[in-house]
DSSP file (Angstrom, degrees, kcal/mol; ACC not computed):
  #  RESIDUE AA STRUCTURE BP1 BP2  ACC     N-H-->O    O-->H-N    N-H-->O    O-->H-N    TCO  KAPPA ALPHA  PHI   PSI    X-CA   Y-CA   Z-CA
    1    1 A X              0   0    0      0, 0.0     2,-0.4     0, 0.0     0, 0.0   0.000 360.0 360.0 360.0 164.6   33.3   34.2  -29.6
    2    2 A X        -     0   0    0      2,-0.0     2,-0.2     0, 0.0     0, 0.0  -0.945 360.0-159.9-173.8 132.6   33.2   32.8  -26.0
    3    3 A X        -     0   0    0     -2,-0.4     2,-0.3     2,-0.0     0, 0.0  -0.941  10.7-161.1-130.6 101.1   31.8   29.8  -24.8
    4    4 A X        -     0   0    0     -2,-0.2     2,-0.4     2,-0.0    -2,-0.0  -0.653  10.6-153.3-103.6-178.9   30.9   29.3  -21.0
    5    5 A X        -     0   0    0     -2,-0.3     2,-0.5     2,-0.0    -2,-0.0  -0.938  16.6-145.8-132.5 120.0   30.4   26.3  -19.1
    6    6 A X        -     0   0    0     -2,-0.4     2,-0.7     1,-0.1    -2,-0.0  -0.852  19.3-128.3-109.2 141.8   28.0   26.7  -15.9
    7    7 A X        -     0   0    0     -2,-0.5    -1,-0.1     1,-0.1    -2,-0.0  -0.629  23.1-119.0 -87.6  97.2   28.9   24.8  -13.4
    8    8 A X        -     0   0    0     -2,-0.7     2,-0.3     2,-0.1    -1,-0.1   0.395  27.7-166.8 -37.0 136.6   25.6   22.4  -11.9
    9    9 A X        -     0   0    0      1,-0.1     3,-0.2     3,-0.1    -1,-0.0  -0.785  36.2-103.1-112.7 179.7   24.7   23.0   -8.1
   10   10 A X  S    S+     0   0    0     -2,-0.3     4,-0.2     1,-0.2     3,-0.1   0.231 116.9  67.7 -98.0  17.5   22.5   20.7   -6.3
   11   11 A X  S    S+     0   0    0      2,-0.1    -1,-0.2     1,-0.1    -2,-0.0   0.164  97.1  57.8-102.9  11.2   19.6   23.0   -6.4
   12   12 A X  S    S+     0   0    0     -3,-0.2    -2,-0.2     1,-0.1    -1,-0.1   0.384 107.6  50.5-117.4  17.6   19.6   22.3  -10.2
   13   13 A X  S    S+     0   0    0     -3,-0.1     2,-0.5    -5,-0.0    -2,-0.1   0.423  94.1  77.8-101.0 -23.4   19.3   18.9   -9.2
   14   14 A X  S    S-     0   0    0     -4,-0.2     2,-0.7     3,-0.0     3,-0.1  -0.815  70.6-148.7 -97.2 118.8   16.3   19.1   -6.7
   15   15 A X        -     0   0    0     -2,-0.5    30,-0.3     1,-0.1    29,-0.1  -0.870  18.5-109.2-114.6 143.5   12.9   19.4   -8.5
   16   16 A X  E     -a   45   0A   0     28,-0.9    30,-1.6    -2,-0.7     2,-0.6   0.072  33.1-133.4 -33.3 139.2    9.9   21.1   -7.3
   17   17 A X  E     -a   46   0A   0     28,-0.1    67,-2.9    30,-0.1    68,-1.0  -0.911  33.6-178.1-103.8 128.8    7.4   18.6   -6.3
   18   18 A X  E     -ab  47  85A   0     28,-1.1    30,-1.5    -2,-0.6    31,-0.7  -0.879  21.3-159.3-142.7 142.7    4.3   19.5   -7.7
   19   19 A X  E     -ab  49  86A   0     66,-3.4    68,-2.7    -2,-0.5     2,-0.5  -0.858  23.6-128.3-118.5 154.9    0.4   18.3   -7.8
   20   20 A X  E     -ab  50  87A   0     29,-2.1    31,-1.6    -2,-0.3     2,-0.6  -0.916   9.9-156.9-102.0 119.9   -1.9   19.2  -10.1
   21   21 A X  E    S+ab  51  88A   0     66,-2.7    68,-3.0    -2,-0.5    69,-0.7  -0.826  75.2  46.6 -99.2 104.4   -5.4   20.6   -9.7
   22   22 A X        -     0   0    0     29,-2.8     2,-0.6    -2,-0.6    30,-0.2   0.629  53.0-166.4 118.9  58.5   -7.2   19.8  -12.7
   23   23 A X        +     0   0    0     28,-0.4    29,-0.1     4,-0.1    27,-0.1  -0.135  61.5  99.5 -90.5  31.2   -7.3   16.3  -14.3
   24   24 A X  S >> S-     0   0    0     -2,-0.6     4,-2.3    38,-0.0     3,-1.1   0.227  97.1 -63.7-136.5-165.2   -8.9   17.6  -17.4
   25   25 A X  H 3> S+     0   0    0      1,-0.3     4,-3.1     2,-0.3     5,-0.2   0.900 136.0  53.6 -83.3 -41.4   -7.3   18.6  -21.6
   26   26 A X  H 34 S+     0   0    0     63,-0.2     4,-0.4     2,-0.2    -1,-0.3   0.540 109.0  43.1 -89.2  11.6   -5.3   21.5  -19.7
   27   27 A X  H <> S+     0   0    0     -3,-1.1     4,-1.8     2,-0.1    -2,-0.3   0.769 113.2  52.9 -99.2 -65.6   -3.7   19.0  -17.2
   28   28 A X  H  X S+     0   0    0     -4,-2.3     4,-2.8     1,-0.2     5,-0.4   0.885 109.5  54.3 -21.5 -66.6   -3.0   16.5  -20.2
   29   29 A X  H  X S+     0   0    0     -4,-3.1     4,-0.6     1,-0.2     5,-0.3   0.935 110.3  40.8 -39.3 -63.7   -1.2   19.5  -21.9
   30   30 A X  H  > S+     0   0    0     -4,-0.4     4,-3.0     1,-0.2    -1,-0.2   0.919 107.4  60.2 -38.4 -52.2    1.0   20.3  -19.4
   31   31 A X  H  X S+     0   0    0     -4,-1.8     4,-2.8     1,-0.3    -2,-0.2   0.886 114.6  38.8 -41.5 -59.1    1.8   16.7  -18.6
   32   32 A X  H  X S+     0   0    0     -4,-2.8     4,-0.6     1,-0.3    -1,-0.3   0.376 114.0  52.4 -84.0   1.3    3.1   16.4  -22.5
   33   33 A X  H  X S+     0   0    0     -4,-0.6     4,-0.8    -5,-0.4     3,-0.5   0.818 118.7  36.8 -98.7 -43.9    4.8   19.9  -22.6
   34   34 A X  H  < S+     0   0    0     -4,-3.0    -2,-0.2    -5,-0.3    -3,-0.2   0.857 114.5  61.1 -87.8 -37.1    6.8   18.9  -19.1
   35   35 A X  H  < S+     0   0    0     -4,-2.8    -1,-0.2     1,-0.2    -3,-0.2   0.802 112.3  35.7 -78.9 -12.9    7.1   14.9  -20.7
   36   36 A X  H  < S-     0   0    0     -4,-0.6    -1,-0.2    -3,-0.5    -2,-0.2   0.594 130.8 -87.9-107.2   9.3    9.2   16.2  -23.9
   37   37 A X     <  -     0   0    0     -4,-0.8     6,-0.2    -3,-0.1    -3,-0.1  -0.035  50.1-169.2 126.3 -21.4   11.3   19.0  -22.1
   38   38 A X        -     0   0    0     -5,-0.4    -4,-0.1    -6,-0.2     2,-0.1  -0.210  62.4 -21.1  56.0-157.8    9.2   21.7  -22.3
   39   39 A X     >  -     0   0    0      1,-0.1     4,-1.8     0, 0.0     5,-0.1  -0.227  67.4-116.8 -77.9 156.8   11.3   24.9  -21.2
   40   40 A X  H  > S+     0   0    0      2,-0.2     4,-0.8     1,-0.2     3,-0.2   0.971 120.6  65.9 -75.5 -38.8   14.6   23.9  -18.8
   41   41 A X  H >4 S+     0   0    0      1,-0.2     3,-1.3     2,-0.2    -1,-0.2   0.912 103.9  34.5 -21.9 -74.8   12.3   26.0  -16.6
   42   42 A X  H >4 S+     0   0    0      1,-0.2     3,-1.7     2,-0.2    -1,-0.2   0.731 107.2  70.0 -47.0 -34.8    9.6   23.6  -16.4
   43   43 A X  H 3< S+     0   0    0     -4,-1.8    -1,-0.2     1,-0.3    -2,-0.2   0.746  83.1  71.7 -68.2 -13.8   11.9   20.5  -16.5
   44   44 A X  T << S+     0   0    0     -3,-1.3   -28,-0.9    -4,-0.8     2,-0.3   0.554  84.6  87.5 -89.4   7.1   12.9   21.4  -13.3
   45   45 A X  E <   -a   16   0A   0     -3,-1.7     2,-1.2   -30,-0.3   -28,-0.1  -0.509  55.5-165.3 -60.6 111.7    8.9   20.1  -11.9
   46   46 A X  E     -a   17   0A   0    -30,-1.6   -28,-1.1    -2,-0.3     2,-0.5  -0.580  20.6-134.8-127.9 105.0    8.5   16.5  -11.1
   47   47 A X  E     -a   18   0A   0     -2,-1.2   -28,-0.2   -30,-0.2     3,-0.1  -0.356  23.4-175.9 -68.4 124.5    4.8   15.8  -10.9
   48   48 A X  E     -     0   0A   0    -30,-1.5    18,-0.4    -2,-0.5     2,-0.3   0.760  56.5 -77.9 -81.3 -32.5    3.3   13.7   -7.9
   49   49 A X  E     -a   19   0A   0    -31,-0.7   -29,-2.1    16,-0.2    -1,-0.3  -0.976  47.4 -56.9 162.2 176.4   -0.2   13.6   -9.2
   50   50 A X  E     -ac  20  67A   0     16,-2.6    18,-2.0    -2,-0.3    19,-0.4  -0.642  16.5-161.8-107.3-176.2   -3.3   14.9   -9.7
   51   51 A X  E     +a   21   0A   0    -31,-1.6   -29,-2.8    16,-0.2   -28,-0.4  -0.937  29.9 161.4-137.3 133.0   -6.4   16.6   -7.5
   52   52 A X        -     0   0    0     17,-2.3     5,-0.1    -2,-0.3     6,-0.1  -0.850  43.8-133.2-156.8 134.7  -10.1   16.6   -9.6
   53   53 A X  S    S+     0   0    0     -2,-0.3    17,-0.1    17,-0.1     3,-0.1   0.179  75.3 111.7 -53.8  -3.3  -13.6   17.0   -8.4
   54   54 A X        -     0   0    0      1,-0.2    -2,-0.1    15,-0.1    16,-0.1   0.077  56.2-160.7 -49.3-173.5  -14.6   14.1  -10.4
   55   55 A X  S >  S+     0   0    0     14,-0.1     3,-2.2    15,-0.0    -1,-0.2   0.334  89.8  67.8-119.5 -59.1  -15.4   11.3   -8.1
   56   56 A X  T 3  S+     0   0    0      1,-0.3    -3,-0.1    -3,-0.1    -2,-0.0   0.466 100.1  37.5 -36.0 -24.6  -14.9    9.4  -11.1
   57   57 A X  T >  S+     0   0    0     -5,-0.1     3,-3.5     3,-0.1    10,-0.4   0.658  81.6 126.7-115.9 -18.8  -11.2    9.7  -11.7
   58   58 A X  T <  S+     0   0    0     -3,-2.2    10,-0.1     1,-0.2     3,-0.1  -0.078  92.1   6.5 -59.8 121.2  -10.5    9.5   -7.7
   59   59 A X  T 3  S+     0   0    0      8,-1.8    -1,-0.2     1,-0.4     2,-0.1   0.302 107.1 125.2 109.8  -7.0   -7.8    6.5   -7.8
   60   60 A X  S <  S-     0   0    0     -3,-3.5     7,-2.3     1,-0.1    -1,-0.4  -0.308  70.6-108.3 -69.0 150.2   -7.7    6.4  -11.5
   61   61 A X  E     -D   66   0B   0      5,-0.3     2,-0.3    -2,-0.1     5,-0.2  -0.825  31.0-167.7 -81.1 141.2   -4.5    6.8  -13.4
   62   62 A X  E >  S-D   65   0B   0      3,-1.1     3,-0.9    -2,-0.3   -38,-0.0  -0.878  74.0 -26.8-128.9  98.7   -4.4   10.2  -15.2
   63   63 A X  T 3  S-     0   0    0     -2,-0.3     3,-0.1     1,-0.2    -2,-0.0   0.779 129.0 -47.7  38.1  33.6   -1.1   10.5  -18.2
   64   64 A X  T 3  S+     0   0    0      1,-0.3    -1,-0.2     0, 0.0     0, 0.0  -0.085 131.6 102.4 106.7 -41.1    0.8    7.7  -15.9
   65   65 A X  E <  S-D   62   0B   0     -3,-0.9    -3,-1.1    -4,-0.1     2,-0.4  -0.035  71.1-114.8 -83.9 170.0   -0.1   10.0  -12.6
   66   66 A X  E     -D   61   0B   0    -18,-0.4   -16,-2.6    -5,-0.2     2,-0.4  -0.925   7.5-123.7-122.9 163.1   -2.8    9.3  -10.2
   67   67 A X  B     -c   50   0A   0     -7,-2.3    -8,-1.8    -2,-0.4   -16,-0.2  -0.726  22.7-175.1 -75.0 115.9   -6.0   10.9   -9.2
   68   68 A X        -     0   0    0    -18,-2.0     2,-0.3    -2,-0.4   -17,-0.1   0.907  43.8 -97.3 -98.5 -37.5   -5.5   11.2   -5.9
   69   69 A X        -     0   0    0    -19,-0.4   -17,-2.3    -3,-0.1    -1,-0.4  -0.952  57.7 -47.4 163.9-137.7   -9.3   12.7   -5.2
   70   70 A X    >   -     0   0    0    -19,-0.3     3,-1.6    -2,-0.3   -17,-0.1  -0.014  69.2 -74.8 -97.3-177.4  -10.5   16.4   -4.8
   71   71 A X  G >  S+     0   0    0      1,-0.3     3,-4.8     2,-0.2     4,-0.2   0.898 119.7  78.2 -70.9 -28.0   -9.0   19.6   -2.6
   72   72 A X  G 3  S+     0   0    0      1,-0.3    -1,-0.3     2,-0.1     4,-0.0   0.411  90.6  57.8 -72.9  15.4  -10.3   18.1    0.5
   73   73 A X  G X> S+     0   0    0     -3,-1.6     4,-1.5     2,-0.1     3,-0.5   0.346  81.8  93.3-119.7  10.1   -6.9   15.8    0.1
   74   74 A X  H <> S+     0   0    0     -3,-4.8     4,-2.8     1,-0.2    -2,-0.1   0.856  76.6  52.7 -32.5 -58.1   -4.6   18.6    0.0
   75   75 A X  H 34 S+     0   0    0     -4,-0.2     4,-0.3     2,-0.2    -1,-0.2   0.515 113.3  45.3 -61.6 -22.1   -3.8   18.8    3.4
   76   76 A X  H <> S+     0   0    0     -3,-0.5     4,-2.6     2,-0.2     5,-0.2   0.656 116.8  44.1 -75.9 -48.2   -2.8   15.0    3.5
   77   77 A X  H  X S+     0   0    0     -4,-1.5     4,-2.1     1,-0.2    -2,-0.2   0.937  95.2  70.5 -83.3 -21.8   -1.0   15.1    0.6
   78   78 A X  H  <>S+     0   0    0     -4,-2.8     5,-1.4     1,-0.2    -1,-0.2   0.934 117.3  29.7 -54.4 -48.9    1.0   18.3    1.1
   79   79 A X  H  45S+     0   0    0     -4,-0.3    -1,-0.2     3,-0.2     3,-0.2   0.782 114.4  58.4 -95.4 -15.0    2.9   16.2    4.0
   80   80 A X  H  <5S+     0   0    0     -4,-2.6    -2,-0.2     1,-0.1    -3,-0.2   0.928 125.7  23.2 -51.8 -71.5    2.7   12.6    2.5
   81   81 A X  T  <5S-     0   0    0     -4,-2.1    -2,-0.2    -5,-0.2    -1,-0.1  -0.072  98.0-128.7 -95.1  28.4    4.5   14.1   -0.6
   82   82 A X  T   5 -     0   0    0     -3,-0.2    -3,-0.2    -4,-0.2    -4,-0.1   0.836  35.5-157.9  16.1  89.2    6.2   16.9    0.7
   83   83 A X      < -     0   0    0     -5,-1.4   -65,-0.2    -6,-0.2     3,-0.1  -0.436  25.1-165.9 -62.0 158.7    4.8   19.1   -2.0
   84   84 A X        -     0   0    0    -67,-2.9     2,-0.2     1,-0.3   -66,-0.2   0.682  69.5  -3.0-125.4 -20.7    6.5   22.1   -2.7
   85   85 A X  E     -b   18   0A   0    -68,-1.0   -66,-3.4   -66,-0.0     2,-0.4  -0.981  50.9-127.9-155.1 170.2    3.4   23.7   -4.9
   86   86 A X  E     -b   19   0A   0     -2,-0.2     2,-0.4   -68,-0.2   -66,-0.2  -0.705  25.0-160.8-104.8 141.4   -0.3   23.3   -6.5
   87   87 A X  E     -b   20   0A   0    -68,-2.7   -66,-2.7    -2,-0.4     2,-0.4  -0.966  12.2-146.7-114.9 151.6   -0.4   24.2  -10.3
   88   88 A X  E     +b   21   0A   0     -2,-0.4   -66,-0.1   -68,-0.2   -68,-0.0  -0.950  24.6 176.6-125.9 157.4   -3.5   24.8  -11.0
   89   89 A X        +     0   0    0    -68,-3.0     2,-0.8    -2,-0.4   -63,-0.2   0.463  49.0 113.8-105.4   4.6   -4.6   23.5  -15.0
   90   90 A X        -     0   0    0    -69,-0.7     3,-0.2     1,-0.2   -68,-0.0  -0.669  49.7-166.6-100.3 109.4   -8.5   24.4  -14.6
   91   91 A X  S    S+     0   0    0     -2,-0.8     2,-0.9     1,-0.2    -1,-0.2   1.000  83.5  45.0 -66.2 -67.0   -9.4   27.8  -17.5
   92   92 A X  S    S+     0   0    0      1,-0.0     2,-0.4     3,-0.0    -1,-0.2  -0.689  71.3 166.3-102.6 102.5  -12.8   28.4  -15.6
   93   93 A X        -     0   0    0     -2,-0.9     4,-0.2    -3,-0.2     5,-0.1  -0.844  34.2-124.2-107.7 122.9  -12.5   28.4  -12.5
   94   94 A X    >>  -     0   0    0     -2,-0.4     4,-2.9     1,-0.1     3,-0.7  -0.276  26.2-122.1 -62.0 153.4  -15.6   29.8  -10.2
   95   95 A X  T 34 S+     0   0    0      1,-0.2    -1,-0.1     2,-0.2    -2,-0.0   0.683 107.8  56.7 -88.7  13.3  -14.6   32.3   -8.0
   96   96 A X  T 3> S+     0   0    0      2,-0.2     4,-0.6     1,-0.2    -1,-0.2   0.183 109.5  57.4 -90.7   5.3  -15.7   30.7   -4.3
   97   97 A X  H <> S+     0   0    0     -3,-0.7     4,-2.0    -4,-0.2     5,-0.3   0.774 104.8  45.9-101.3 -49.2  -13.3   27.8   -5.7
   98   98 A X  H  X S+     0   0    0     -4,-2.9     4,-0.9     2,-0.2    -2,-0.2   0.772 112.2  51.0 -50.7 -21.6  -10.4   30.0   -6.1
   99   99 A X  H >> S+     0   0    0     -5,-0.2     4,-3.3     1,-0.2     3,-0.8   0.946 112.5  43.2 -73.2 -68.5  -11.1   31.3   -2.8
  100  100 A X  H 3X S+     0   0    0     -4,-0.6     4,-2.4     1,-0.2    -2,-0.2   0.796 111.9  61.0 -44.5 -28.5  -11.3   27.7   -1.1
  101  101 A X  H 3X S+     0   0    0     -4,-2.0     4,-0.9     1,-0.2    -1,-0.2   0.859 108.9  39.3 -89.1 -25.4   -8.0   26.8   -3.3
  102  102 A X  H << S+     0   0    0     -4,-0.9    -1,-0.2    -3,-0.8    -2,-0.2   0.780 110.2  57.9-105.2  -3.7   -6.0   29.3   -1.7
  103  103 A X  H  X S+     0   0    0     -4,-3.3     4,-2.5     1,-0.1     5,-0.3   0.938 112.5  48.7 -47.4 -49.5   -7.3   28.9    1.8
  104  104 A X  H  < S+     0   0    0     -4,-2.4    -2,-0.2     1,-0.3     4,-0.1   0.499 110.0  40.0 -77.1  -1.1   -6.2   25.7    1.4
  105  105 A X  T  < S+     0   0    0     -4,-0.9    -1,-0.3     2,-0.1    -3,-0.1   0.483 111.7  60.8-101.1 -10.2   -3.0   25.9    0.2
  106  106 A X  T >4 S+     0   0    0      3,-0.2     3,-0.5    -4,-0.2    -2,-0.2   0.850 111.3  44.8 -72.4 -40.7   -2.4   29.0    2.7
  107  107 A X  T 3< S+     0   0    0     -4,-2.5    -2,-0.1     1,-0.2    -3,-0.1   0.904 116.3  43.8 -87.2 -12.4   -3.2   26.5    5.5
  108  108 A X  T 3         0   0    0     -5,-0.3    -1,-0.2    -4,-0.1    -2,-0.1   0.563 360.0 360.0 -78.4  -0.7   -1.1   23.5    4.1
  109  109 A X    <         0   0    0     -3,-0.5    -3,-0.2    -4,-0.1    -2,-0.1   0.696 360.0 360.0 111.3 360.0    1.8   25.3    3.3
């Protein structure tokens, strides 16, 4: 039997920065799969916040994160928080939103 030992780089140190779209049971889920280690795949994710179409939650705390407001603050936050991607948490999603989510992440980066 043979045991090796992989040696860390500093891209296993750099984690995706990543916002969430979807402030809702399947944003919660994630939150708590990624907050006890989830996969070492997923551990490498460090979440900036969330995005919801509530009104209600814009500015709210959401699991510790904040609401930051709806898609139309993509474009702000994508350079404010150097993002590196959008997860999105939302099961039924219409499909003129999916359309709008990936205009807007096409033009933001």
């Amino acid at each position: 039997m043979r045991a090796d030992r992989r040696q860390s780089t500093s891209e296993d140190l750099v984690k995706k920065r990543v916002l969430v779209y979807g402030a809702g049971a399947n944003g919660a889920q994630m939150i708590d799969f990624i907050k006890v280690g989830g996969s070492e795949r997923v551990s490498k994710f460090q979440i900036v916040g969330f995005l919801d179409e509530h009104r209600s939650f814009r500015g709210r705390l959401f699991r510790c994160f904040e609401v930051f407001g709806g898609l139309d603050q993509l474009g702000e936050l994508s350079k404010k928080e150097r993002l590196d991607t959008l997860v999105v948490t939302i099961s039924k999603l219409l499909n003129e939103r999916w359309a709008e989510l990936k205009n807007e992440t096409k033009a933001h980066g």
